[in-house]
Legacy VTK file of the C-alpha trace (Angstrom):
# vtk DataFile Version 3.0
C-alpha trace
ASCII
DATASET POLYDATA
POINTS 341 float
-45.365 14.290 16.485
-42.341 14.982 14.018
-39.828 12.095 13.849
-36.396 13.688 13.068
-34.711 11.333 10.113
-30.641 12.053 9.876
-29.685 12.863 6.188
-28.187 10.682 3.931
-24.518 12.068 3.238
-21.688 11.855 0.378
-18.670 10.425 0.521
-16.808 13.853 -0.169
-18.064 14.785 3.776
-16.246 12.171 4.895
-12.566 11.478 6.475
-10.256 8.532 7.645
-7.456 9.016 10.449
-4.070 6.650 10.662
-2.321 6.564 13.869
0.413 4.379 14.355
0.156 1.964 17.698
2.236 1.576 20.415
1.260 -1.672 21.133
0.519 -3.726 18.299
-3.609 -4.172 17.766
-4.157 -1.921 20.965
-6.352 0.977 19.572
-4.723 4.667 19.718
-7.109 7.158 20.681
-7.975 9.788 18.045
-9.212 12.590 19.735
-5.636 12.358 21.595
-3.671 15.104 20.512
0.102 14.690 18.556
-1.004 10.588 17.954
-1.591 10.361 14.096
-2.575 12.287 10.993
-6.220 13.124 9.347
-5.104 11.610 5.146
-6.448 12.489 2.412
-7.720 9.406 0.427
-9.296 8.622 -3.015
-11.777 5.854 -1.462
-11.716 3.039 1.092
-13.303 0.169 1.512
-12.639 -1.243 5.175
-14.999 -3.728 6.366
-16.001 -5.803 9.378
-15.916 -9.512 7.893
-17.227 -12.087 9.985
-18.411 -15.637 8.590
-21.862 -16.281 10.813
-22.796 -19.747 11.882
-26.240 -21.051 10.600
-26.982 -24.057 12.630
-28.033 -27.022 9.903
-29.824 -28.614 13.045
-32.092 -31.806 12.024
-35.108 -31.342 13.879
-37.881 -31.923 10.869
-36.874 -28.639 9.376
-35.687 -27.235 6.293
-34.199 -24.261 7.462
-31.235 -23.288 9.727
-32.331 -23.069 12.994
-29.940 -20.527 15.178
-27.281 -18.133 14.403
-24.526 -18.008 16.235
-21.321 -15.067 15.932
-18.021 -16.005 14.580
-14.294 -15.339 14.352
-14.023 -11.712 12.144
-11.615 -9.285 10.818
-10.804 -6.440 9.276
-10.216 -5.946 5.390
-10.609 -3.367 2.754
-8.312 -1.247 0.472
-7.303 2.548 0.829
-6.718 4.227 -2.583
-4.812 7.807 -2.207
-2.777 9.947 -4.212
0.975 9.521 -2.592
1.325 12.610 -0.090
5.021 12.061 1.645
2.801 13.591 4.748
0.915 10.205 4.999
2.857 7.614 3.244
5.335 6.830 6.360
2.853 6.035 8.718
1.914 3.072 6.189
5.553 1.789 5.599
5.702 1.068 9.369
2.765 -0.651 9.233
3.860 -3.691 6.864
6.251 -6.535 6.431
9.031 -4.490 6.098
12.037 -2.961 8.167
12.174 1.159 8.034
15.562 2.756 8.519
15.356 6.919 8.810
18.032 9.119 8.031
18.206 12.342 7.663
17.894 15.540 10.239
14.774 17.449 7.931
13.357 16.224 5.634
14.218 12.417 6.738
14.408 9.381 4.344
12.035 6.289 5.151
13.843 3.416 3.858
11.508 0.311 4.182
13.051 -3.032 2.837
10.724 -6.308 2.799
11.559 -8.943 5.452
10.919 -12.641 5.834
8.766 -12.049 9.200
6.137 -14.896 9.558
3.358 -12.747 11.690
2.077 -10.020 13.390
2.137 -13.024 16.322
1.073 -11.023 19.945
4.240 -9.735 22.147
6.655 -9.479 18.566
7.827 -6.538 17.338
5.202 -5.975 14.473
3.779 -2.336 14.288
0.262 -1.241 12.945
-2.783 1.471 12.688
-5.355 2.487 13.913
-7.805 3.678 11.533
-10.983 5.516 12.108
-13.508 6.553 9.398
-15.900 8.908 9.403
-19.018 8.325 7.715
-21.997 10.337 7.584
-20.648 11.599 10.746
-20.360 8.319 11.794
-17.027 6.781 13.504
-15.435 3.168 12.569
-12.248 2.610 14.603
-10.426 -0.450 13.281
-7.179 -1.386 14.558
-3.679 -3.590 14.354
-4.227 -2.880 10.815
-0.831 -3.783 8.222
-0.567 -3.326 5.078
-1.061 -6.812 3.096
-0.343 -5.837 -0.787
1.079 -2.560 -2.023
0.175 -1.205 -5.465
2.192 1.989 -6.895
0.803 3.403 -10.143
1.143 6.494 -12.205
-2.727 7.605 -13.095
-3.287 10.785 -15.443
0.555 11.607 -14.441
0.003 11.803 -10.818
1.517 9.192 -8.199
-1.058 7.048 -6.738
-0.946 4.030 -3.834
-3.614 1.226 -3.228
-2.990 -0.322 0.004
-4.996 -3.722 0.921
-5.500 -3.713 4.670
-6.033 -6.635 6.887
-7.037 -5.717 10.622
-7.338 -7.498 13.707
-10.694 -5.727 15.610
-13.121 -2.840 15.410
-13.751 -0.393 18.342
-16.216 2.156 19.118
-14.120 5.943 18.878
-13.630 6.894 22.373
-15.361 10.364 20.776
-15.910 13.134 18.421
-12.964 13.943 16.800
-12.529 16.777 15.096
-10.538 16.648 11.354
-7.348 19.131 10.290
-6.204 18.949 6.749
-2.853 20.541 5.307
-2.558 21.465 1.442
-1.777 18.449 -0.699
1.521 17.825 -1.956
0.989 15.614 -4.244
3.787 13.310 -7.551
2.322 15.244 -10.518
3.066 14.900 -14.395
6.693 16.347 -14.365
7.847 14.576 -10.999
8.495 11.043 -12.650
11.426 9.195 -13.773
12.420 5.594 -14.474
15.629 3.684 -15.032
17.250 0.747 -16.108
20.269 -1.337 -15.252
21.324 -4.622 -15.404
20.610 -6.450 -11.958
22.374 -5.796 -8.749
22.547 -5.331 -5.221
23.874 -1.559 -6.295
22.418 -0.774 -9.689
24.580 2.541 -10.969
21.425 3.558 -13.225
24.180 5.489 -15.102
22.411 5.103 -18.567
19.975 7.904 -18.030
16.320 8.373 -18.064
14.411 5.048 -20.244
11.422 7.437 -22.434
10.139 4.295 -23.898
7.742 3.457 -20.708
3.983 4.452 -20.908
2.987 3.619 -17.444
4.501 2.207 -14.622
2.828 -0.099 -11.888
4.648 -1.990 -8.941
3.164 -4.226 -6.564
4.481 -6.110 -3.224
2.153 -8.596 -2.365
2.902 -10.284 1.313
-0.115 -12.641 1.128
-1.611 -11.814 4.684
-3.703 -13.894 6.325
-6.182 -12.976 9.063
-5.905 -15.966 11.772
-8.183 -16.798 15.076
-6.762 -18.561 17.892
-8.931 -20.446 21.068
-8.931 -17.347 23.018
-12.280 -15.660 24.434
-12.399 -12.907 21.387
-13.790 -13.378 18.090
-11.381 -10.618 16.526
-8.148 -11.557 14.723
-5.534 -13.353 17.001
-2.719 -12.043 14.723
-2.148 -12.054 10.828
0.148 -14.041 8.968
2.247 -13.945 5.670
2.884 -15.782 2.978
5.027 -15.273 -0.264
5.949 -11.829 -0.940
5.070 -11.691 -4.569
6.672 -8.737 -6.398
5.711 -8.207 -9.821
5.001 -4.697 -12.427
3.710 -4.070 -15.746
4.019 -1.415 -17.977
3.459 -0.454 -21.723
6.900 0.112 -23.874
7.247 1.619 -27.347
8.299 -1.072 -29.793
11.546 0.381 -31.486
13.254 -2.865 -31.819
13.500 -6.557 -30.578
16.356 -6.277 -28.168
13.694 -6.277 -25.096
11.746 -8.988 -26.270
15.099 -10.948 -26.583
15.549 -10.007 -23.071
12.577 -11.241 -22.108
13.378 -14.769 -23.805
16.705 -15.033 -22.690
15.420 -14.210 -18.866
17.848 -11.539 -18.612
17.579 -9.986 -15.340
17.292 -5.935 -14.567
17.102 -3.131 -12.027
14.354 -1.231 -12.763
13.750 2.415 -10.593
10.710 4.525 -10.349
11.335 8.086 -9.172
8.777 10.793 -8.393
10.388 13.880 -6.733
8.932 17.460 -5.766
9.119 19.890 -6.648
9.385 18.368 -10.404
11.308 18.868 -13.555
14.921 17.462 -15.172
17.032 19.463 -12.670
15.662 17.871 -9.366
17.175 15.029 -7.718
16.594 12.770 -5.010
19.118 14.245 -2.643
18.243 17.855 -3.879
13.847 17.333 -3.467
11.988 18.382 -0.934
10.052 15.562 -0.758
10.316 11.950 -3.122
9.679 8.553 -3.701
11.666 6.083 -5.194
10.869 3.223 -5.458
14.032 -0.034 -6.774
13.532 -3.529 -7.755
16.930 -4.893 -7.764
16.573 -7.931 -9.420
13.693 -9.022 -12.101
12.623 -10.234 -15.558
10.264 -10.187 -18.157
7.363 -12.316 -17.214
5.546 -11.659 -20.243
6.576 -9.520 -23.484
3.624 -9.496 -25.779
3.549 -7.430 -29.233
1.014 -7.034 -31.715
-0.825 -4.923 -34.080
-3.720 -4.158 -32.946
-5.167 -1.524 -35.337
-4.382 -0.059 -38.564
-3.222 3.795 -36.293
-2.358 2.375 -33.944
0.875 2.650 -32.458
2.839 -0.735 -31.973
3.122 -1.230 -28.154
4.679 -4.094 -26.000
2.503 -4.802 -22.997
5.202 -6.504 -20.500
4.779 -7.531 -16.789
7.986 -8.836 -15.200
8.564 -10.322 -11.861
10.783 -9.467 -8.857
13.444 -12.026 -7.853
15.662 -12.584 -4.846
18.960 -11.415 -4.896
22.544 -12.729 -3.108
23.933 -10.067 -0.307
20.632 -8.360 -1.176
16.900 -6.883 -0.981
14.783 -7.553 -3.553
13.257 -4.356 -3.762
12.992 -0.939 -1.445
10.620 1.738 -1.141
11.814 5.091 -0.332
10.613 8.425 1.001
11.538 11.706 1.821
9.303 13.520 4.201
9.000 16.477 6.128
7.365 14.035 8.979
9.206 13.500 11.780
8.371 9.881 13.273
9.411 8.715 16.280
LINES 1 342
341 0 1 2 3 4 5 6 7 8 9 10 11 12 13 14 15 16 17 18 19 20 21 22 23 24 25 26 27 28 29 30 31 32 33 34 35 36 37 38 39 40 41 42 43 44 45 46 47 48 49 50 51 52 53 54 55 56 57 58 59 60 61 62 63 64 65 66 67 68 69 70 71 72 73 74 75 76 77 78 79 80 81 82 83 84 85 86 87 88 89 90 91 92 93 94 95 96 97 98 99 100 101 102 103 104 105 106 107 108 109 110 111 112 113 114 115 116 117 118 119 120 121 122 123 124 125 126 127 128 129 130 131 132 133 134 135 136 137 138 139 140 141 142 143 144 145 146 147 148 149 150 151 152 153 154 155 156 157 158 159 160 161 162 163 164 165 166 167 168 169 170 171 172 173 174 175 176 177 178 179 180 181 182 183 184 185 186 187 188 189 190 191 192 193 194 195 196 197 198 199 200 201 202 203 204 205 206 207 208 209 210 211 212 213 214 215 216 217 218 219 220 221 222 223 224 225 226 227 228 229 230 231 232 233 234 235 236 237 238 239 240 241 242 243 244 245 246 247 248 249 250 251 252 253 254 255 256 257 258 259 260 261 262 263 264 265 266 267 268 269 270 271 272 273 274 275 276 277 278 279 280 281 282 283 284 285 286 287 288 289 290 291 292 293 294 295 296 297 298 299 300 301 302 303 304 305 306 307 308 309 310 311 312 313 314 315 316 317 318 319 320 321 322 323 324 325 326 327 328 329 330 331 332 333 334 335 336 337 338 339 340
């Protein structure tokens, strides 16, 4: 007798799905047609976490004896270069509010709000996310985005979301994957700007050349929480301090930055990718963009040094976003050729 052994597989076989809910943390079906979108990804990491209970019985033993299950969630982090196909679906599916304009392509404005929860019967939206590995399906679902990280890698746009889900399901079947061509932020899409802090920066001062990489990050601080209720999955999540920060690398041509940086003078900084790329595209004249505005921020840390004989002399700098008066503190932005409803 033969026993038939399934292959191991690669990653580069497999897929992940996002399909946003109707009902927050009730799974959508992915093998439904018109309900979400196969995306392209860099990696993933989404997980089933669950804490097991050892009993430390005394009963003239040194070892636990029983296991029992426990309260679980959902967590891992989706890396992918920024696609304006995919990235809506995700700006739903966070502490923020999305406005869209537009009659084709349509703007995504999401701006951060001060919502506590994802609590049941509210008005939170989330994903469902299945993943296919080695042919095999994980269906996770009422998963939000907890932190957002924006970076420019080798001159192409990329995202790290950190999820936090309530449950996983078993796929209701096979479903089959569709991919479009990417469209992705490369080399010649980027811009970034400065201004002095406001609820309407003008950014009328041009292009700033001096940045060598640009990162952003929004980090809500979710929580996974369990309630008394007759389900070990996530009750809801909750969120803490939105924490919005960036760091970059600037060329040292003078001291009036890190004089800013003592003085806690405050800025608008803008990053703006557009498509397709080059210094005669706009935002209102792409097909497709991202911008992304932090209205209000400072130097957190300005640190200069020489740190090799050919070196060039480089100011590593982080700064931190700040609340503003009449204000958001930031907004991410992007025009799609989706059409979300």
């Amino acid at each position: 007798m033969v026993t038939t052994v399934p292959n191991a597989d690669i990653a580069g076989n497999g897929a992940l799905w996002i399909g946003l809910e109707t009902t927050y943390g009730t799974a959508v079906d992915p093998t439904a047609s018109g309900v979400g979108v196969w995306m392209p990804i860099i990696s993933e990491t989404l997980a089933y976490n669950e804490a097991k209970y050892y009993s430390p019985q005394i009963r003239q033993s040194a070892t636990v004896s029983d296991v029992k299950q426990a309260y679980y969630h959902v967590e891992g982090d989706i890396v992918f270069e920024v696609d304006a196909n995919y990235l809506p679906y995700l700006l739903y599916a966070s502490r923020h509010t999305v406005t869209k304009t537009g009659t084709g392509p349509y703007v995504y404005a999401a701006v951060p709000t001060n919502v506590g929860s994802t609590y049941p019967g509210g008005s939170a939206r989330g994903v469902s996310i299945l993943v296919e590995r080695n042919s095999q399906g994980f269906l996770y679902n009422g998963c939000v985005v907890s932190n957002w990280e924006f970076t420019i890698d080798t001159g192409v746009l990329r995202c790290t979301a950190s999820m936090l889900g309530l449950a996983e399901n078993d796929a209701a079947g096979a479903a089959s994957p569709s991919w479009i061509d990417p469209e992705l932020f490369g080399a010649d899409a980027h811009s970034i700007y400065v201004d002095a802090a406001g609820t309407a920066p003008a950014f009328g001062g041009g292009r700033d050349n001096t940045f060598n990489g640009y990162t952003f990050r929004a980090n809500h601080n979710g929580t996974p929480q369990n309630r008394i209720v007759p389900d070990r999955s996530a009750t809801y999540i909750s969120y803490g301090e939105t924490e919005v920060t960036y760091e970059t690398e600037l060329d040292f041509v003078d001291k009036t930055e890190y004089d800013n940086m003592k003085l806690n003078t405050l800025r608008a900084l803008k990053l703006e990718s557009l498509r397709p790329g080059g210094l005669a595209t706009t935002f209102l004249t792409a097909d497709e963009a991202v911008r992304i505005t932090t209205y209000r921020s400072n130097y957190d840390s300005y640190a200069v040094g020489l740190s090799g004989m050919g070196d060039l002399i480089m100011a590593n700098v982080t700064g931190r976003g700040i609340g503003i008066a009449g204000g958001v503190p930031y907004k991410i932005e992007c025009k799609s050729p989706v059409n979300i409803t």
